[in-house]
DRENGUDREN-668988 format. One record per residue (C-alpha): x, y, z; chain; residue in one letter. Coordinates in nm, 3 decimals. Layout:
- X Y Z kette rest
- X Y Z A A
...
! end
This chain:
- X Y Z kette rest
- -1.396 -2.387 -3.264 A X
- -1.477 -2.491 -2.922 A X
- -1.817 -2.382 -2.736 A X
- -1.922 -2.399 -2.405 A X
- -2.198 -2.632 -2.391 A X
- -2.307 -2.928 -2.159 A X
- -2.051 -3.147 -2.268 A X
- -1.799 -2.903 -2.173 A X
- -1.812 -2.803 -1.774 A X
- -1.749 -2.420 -1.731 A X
- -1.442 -2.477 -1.572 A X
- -1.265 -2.722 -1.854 A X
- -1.347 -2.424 -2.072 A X
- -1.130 -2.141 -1.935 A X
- -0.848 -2.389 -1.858 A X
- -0.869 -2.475 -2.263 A X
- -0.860 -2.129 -2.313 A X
- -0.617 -2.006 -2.096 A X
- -0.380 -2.311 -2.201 A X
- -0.441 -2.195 -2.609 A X
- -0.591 -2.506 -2.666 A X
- -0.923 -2.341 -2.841 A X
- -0.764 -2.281 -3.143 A X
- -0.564 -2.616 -3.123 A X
- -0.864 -2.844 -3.098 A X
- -0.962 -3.005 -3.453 A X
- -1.307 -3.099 -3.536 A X
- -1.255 -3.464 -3.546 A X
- -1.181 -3.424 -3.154 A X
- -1.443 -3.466 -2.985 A X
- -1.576 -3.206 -2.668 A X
- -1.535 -3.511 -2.427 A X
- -1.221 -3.577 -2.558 A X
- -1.082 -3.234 -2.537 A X
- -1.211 -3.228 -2.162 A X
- -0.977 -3.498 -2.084 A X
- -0.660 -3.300 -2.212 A X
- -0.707 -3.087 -1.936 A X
- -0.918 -3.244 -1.700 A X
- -0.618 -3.277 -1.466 A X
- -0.529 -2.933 -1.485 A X
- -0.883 -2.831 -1.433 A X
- -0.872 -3.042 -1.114 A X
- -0.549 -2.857 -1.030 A X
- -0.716 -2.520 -1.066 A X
- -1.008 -2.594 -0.872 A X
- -0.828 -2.721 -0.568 A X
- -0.679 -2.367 -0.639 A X
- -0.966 -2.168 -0.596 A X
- -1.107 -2.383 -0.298 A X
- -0.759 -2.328 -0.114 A X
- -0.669 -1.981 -0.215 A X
- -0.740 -1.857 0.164 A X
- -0.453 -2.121 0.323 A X
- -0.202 -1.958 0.051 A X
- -0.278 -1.605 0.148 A X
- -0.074 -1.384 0.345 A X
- -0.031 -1.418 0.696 A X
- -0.044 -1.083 0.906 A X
- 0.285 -1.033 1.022 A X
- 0.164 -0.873 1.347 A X
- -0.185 -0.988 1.461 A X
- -0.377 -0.685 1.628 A X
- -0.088 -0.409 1.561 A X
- -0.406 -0.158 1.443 A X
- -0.657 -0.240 1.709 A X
- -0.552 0.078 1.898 A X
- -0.680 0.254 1.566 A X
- -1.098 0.076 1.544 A X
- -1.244 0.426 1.692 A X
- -0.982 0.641 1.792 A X
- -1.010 0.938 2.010 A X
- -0.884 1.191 1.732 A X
- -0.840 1.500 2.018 A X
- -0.627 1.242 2.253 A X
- -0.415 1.184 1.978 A X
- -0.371 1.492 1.853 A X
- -0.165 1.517 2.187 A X
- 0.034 1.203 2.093 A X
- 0.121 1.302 1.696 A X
- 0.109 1.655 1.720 A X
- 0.332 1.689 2.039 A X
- 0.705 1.891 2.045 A X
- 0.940 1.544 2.122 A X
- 0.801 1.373 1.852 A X
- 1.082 1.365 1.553 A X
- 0.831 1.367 1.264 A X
- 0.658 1.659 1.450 A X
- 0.960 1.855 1.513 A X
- 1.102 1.803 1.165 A X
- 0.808 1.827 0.941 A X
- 0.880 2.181 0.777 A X
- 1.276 1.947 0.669 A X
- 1.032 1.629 0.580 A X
- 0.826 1.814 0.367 A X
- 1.154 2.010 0.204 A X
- 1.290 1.664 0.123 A X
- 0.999 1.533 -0.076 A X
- 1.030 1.811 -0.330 A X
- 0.659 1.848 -0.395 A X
- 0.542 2.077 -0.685 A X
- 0.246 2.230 -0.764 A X
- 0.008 1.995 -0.969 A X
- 0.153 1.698 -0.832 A X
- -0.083 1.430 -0.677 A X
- 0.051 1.245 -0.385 A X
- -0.109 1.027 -0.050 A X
- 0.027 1.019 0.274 A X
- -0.025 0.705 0.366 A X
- -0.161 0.617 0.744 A X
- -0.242 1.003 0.765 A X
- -0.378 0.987 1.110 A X
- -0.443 1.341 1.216 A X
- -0.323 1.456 0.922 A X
- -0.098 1.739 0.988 A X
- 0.145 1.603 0.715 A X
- -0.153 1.596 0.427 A X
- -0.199 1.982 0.538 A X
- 0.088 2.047 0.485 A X
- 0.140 1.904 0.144 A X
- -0.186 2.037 0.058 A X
- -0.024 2.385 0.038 A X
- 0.291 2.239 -0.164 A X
- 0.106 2.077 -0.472 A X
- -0.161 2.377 -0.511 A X
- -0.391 2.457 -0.697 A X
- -0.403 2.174 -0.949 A X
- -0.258 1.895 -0.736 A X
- -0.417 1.710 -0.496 A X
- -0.333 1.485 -0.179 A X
- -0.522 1.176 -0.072 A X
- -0.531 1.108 0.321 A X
- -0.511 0.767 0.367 A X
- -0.606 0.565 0.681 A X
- -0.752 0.313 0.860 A X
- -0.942 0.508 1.107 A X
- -1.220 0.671 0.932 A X
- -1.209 0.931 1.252 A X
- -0.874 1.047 1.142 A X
- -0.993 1.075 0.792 A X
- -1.293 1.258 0.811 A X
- -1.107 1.505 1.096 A X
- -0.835 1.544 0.831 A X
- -1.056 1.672 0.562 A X
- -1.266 1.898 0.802 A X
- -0.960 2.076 0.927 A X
- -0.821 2.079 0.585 A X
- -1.101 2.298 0.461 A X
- -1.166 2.518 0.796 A X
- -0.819 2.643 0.672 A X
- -0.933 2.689 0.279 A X
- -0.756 2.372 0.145 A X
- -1.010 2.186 -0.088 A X
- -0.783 1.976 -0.197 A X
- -0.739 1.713 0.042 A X
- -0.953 1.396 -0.059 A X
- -1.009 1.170 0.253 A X
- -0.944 0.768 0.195 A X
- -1.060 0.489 0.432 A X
- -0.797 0.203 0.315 A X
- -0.853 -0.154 0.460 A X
- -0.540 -0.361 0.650 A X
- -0.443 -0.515 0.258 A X
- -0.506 -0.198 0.028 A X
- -0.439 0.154 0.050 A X
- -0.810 0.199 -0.216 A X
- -0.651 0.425 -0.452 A X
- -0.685 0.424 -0.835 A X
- -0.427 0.287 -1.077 A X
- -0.191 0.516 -1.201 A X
- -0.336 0.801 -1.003 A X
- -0.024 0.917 -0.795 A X
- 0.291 1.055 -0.803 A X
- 0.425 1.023 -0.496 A X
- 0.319 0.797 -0.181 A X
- 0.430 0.913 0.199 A X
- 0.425 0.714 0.525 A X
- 0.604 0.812 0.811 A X
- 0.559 0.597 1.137 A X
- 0.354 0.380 0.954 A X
- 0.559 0.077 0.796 A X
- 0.524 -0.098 1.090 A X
- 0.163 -0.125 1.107 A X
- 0.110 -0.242 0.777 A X
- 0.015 -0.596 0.892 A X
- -0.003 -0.740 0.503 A X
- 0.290 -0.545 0.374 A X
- 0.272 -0.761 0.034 A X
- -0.020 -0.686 0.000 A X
- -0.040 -0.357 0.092 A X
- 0.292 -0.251 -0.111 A X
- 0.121 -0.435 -0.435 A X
- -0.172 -0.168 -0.368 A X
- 0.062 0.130 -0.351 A X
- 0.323 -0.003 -0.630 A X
- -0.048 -0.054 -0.894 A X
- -0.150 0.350 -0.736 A X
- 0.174 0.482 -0.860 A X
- 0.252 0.624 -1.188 A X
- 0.514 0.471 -1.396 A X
- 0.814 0.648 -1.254 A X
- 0.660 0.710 -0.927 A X
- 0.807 0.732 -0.581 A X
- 0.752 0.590 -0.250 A X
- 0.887 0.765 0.034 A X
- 0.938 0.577 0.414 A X
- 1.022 0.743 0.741 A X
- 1.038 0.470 1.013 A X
- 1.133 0.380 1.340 A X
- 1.570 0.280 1.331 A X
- 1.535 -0.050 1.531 A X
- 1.888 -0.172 1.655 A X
- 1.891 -0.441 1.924 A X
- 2.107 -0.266 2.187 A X
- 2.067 0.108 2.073 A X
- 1.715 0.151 2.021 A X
- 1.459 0.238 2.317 A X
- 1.278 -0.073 2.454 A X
- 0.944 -0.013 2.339 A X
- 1.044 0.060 1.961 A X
- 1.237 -0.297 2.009 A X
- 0.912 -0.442 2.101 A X
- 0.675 -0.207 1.893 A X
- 0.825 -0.204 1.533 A X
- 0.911 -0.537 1.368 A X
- 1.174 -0.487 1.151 A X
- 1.462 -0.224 1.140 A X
- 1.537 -0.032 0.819 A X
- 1.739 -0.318 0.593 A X
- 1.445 -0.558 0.620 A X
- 1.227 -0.287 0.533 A X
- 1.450 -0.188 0.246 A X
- 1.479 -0.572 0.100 A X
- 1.110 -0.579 0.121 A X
- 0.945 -0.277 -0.042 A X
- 1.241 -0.374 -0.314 A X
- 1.107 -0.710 -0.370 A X
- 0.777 -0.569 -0.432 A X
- 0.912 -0.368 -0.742 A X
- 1.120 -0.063 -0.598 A X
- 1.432 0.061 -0.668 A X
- 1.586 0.250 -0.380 A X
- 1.715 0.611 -0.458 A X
- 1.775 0.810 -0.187 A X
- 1.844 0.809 0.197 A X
- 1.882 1.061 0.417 A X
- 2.015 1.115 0.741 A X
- 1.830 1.433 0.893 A X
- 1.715 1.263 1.141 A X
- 1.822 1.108 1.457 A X
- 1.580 0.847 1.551 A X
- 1.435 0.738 1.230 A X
- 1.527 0.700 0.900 A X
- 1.439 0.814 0.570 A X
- 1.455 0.639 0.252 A X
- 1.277 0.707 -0.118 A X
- 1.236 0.451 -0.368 A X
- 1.097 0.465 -0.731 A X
- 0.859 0.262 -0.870 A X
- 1.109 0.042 -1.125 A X
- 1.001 -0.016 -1.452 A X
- 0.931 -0.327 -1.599 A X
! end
């Protein structure tokens, strides 16, 4: 059996472990022996954990949330909740096509002023429960205030980070974003976060910007970074399965995936 002990550094000892070695090591071997088996690929791991940072993802759009630090939640209420917008103007279809049911327990993801959550809220009562998730801890406390001014209780306000979306494994059934893809600046990161908060068999849903060189307006060319197949190809890499698109809508599109199984 192998012990940790002086002769052994901390580190040889997990590598021996993790590589099955423990069990492998006779007697008759010596502790500074058995170091050496793996003293290269203790080396290895070190230089691992010293240079995890450089390996890390790279935000794919520097400064995309900056707008969002402290944002003026009454100014834009005028710019979300505004007739022109598409996800304004088609949210009673939008929430029609996510099929809610009572008990279910869903996030909408990058919630801002949270008229989406609200309205969800009402869909999944009076067991289920929706998380509002977002970056601006204005928009999140807002949400839940105006939540319960109209008797919903059970909207639960999260403040997620530019990586994670800070919900629980296994805890959901359904995650939303709408106009929000775009501004996830780590989206491997941040899909790992939402693909660990879903049940098994759980769904994403994604309404984004359509982005066509040629077509689409100037500033969503210069706003949104990728158009709705690189989307697609990514939040599949990440573990989905894509199940359903629809074409309600005329500047956006709308696509669900499922969580696949392993």
């Amino acid at each position: 059996m192998l012990y940790l002990t002086a002769e052994v550094p901390f580190l040889d000892y997990l590598v021996m472990r993790n590589l099955a070695l423990v069990g492998q090591v006779e007697s008759s071997v010596t502790l500074s022996r058995a170091t050496s088996i793996v003293g290269g690929v203790a080396a290895v791991l070190f230089a691992c954990l010293c240079l995890g940072p450089v390996w890390a993802e790279q935000s794919v759009n520097p400064g995309i949330n900056q707008g969002y630090v402290n944002p003026n939640v009454t100014q834009w209420r005028g710019v979300f909740e505004r007739d022109g917008r598409e996800i304004w103007d088609r949210r009673e279809e939008i929430i029609r096509a996510l099929r809610l049911e009572p008990g279910d327990v869903v996030a909408d993801i990058g919630s801002g002023t949270g008229f989406i959550a609200r309205m969800m809220a009402k869909e999944v009562m009076p067991s289920g429960r929706v998380y509002a998730v977002d970056i601006a801890e204005n928009f999140v406390d807002s949400t839940v205030q105006r939540a319960r001014a109209i008797g919903l209780s059970n909207v639960v306000g999260v403040v997620n980070n530019p990586r994670s979306v800070n919900l629980p494994d296994n805890s959901i059934d359904l995650a939303f974003t709408s106009d929000t893809y775009h501004h996830f600046e780590y989206p491997k990161s941040t899909l790992r976060s939402i693909l660990r908060a879903l049940r098994p068999n759980g769904e994403f849903v994604v309404i984004d910007f359509i982005r066509i060189p040629g077509i689409s307006s100037p500033w969503v060319l210069g706003h949104v970074r990728a158009g709705e197949e690189q989307v697609t190809e990514e939040i599949e890499a990440a573990g989905f399965e894509l199940i359903e698109r629809l074409g309600f809508m005329q500047t956006q599109y709308y696509l669900r995936f499922r969580k696949r199984r392993d």
